[in-house]
BAZAMI-912912 format. One line per 2 residues: their letters; for each residue x, y, z of N, C-alpha, C. Coordinates in Angstrom, 2 decimals, padded with zeros to 5 digits, always signed. Example, Ala and Ser with C-alpha at 12.3 -4.5 7.8 and 13.67 -1.06 7.14 Angstrom:
BEGIN
as> +013.19 -005.69 +007.80 +012.30 -004.50 +007.80 +013.20 -003.30 +007.80 | +012.85 -002.25 +007.08 +013.67 -001.06 +007.14 +012.90 +000.03 +007.87
This chain:
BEGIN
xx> +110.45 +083.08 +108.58 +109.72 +084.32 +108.83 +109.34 +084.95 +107.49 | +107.71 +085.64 +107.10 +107.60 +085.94 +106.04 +107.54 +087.50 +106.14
xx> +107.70 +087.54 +106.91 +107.37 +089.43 +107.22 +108.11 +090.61 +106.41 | +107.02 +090.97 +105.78 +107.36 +091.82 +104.73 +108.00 +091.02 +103.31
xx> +107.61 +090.12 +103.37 +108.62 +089.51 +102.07 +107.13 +089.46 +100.93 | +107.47 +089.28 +099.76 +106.40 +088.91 +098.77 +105.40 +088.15 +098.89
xx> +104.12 +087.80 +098.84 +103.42 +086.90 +099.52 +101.96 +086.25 +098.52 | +101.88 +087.57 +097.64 +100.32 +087.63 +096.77 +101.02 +088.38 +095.66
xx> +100.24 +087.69 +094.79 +100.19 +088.58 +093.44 +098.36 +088.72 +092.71 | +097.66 +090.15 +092.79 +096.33 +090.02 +092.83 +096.26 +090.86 +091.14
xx> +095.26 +089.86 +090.58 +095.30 +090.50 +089.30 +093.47 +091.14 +089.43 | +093.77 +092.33 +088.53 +092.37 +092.76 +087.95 +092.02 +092.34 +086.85
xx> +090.56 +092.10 +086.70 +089.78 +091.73 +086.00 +088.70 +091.98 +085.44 | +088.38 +092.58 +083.98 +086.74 +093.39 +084.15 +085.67 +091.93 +084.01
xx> +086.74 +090.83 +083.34 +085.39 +089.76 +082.89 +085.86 +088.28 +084.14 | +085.78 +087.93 +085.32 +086.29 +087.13 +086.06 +086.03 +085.93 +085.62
xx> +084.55 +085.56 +085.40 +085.00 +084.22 +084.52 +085.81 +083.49 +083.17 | +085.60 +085.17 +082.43 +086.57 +084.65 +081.20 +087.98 +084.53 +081.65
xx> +087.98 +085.31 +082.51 +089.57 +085.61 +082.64 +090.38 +083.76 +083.76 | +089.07 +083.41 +084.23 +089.45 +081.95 +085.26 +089.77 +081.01 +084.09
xx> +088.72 +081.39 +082.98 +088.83 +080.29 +082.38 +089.73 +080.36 +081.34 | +090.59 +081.01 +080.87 +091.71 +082.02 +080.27 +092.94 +080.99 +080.34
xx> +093.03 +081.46 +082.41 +094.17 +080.89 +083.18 +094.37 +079.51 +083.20 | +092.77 +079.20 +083.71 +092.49 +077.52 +083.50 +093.52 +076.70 +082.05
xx> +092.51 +077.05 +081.06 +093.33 +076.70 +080.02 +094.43 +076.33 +079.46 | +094.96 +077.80 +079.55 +096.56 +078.34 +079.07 +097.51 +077.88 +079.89
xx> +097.15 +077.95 +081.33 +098.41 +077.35 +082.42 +097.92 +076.18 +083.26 | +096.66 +075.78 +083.05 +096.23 +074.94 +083.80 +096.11 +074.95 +085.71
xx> +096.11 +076.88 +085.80 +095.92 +076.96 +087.34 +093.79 +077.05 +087.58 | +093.67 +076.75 +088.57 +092.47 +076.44 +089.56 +092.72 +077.53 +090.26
xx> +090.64 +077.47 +090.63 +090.65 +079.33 +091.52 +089.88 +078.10 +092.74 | +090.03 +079.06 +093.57 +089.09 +079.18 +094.93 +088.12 +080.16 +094.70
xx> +086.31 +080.37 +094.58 +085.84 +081.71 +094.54 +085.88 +081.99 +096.06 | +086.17 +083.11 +096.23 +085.36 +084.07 +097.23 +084.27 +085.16 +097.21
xx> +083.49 +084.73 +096.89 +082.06 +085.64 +096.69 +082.22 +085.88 +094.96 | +081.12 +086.48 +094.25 +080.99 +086.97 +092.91 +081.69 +087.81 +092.42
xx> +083.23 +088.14 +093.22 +083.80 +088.91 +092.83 +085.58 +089.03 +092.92 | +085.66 +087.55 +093.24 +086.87 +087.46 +094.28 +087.38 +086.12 +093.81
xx> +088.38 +085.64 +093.12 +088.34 +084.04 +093.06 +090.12 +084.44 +093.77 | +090.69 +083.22 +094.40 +091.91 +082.67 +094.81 +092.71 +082.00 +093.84
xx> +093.90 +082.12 +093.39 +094.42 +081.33 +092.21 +095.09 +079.73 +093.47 | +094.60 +078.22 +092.93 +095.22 +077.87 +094.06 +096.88 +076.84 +093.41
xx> +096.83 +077.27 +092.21 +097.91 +076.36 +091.71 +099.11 +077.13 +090.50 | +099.17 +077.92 +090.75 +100.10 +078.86 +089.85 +101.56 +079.23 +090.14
xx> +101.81 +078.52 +091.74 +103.53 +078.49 +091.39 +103.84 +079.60 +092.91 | +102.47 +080.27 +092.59 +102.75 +081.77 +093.60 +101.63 +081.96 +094.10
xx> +100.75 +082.26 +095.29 +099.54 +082.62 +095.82 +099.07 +083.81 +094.99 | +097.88 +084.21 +094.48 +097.71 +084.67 +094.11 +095.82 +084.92 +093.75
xx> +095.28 +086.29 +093.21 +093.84 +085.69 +093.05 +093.74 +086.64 +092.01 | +092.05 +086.58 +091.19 +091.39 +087.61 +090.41 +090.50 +088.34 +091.00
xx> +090.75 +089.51 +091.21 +089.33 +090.15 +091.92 +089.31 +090.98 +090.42 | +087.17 +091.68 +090.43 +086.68 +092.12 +089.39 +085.79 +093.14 +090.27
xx> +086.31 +094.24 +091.05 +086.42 +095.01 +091.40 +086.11 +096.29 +090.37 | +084.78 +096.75 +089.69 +084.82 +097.64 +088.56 +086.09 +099.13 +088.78
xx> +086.30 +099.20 +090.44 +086.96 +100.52 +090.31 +088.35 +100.03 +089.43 | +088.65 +098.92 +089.96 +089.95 +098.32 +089.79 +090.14 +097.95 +088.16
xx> +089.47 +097.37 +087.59 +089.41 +096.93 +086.19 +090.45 +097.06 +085.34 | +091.23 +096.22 +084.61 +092.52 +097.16 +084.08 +093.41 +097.28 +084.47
xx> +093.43 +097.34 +086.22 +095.32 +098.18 +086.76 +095.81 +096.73 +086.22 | +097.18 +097.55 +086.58 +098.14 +096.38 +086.28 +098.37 +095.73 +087.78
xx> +098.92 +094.58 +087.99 +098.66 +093.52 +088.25 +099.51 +094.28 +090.32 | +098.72 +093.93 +091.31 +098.98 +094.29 +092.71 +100.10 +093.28 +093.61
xx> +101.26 +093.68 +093.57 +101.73 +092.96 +094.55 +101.43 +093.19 +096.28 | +101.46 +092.29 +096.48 +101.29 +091.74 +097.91 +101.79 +091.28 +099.02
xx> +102.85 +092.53 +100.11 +103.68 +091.92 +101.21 +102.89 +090.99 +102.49 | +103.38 +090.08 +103.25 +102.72 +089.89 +104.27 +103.81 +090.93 +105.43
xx> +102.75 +091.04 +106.45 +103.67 +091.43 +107.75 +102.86 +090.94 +109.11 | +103.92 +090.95 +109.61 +103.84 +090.40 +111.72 +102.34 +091.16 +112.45
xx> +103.07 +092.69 +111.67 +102.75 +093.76 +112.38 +102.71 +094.50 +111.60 | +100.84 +094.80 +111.29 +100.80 +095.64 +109.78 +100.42 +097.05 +110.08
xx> +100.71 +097.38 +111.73 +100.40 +099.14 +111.94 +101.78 +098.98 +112.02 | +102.91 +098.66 +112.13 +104.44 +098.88 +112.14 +104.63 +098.96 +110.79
xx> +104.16 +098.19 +109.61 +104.22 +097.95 +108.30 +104.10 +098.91 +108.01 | +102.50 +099.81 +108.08 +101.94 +101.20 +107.76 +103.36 +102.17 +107.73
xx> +103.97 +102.12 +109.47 +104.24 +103.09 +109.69 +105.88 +103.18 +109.29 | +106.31 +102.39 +108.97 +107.63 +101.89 +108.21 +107.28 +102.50 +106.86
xx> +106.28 +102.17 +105.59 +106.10 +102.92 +104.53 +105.97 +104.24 +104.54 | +105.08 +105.14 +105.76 +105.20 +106.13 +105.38 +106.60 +107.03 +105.74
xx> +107.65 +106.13 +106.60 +108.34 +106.87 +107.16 +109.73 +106.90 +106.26 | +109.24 +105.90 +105.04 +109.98 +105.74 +103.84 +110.16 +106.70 +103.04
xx> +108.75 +107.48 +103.01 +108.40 +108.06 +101.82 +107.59 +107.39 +101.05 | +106.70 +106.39 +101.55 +105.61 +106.19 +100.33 +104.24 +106.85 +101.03
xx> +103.35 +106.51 +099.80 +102.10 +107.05 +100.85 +100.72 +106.45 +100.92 | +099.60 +105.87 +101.34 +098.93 +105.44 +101.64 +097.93 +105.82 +100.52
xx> +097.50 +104.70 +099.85 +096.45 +105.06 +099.33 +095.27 +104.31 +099.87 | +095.15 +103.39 +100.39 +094.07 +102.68 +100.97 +094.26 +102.24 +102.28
xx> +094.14 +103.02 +103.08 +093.88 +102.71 +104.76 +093.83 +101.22 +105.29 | +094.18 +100.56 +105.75 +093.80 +099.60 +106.70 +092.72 +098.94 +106.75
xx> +092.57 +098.21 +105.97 +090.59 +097.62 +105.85 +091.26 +096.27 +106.50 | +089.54 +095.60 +106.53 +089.56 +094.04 +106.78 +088.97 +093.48 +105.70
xx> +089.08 +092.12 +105.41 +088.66 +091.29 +104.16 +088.80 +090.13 +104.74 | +088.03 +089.45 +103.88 +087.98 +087.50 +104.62 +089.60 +087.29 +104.54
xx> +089.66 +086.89 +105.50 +091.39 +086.35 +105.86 +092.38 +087.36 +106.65 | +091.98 +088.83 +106.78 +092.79 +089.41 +107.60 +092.65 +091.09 +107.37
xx> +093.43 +091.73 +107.60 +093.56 +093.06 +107.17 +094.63 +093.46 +106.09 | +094.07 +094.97 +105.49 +095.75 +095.08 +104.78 +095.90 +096.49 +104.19
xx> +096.57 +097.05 +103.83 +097.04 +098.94 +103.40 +097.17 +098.50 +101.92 | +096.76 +099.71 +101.37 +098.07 +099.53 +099.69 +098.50 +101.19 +100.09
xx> +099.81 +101.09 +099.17 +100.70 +102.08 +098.90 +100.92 +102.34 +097.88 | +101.84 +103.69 +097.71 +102.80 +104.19 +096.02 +103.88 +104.25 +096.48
xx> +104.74 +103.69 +096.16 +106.14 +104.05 +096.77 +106.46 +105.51 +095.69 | +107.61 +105.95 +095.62 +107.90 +106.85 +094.86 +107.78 +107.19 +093.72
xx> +108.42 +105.93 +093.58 +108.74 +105.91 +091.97 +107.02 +105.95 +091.23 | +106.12 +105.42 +091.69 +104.56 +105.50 +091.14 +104.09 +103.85 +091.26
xx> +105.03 +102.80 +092.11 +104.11 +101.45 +092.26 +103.53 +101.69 +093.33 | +102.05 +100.91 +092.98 +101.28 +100.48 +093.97 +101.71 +099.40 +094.58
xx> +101.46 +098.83 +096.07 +101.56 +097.74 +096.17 +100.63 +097.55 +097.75 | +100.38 +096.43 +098.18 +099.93 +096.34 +099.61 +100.46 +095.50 +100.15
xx> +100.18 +095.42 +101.31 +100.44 +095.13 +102.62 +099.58 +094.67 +103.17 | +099.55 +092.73 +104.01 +098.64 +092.58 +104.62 +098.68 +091.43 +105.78
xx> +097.85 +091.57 +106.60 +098.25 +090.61 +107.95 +096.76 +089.21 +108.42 | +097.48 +088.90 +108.51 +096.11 +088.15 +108.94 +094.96 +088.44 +110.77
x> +095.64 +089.32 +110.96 +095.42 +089.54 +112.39 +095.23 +091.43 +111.91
């Protein structure tokens, strides 16, 4: 069962090809693109991708839970004490939230359903 456990690690990027070809290089991981803005890392040890997202540019690097049940997920974080910074969207492959927990990490949450 992966629910709620670690699942993605999503890095930002302002330059996506330099940065593929960076990774390529240095560690010898391969992307999947998803559109001009989106690549999949498919060999790095850990799932993972580059999105080049201008809002995003810079953050430091997004971890990524999966869950069963990502309106139970939602409602488990806020009942934690973290708080929602990005609502519930859909994206190729599923839906997903990000959060701040307390302390000031971001992180998201996402389901395939």
């Amino acid at each position: 069962m992966t629910h709620l456990k670690i699942d993605y690690v999503e890095f930002a990027s302002a330059e996506l090809a330099k940065s593929k070809a960076f990774f390529d290089r240095a560690f010898g991981w391969t992307f999947q693109d998803y559109g001009p803005d989106y690549a999949a890392m498919t060999n790095a040890g850990l799932d993972g991708g580059l999105q080049s997202d201008p809002e995003h540019a810079g953050a430091l690097p997004l971890v990524i839970l999966k869950a069963d049940d990502l309106e139970a997920a939602e409602t488990a974080v806020k009942t934690a004490g973290g708080t929602v910074t990005r609502p519930i969207f859909a994206f190729p492959g599923g839906r997903r939230f990000h959060f701040r927990e307390p302390g000031g990490n971001e992180l998201a949450v996402w389901s395939e359903t």
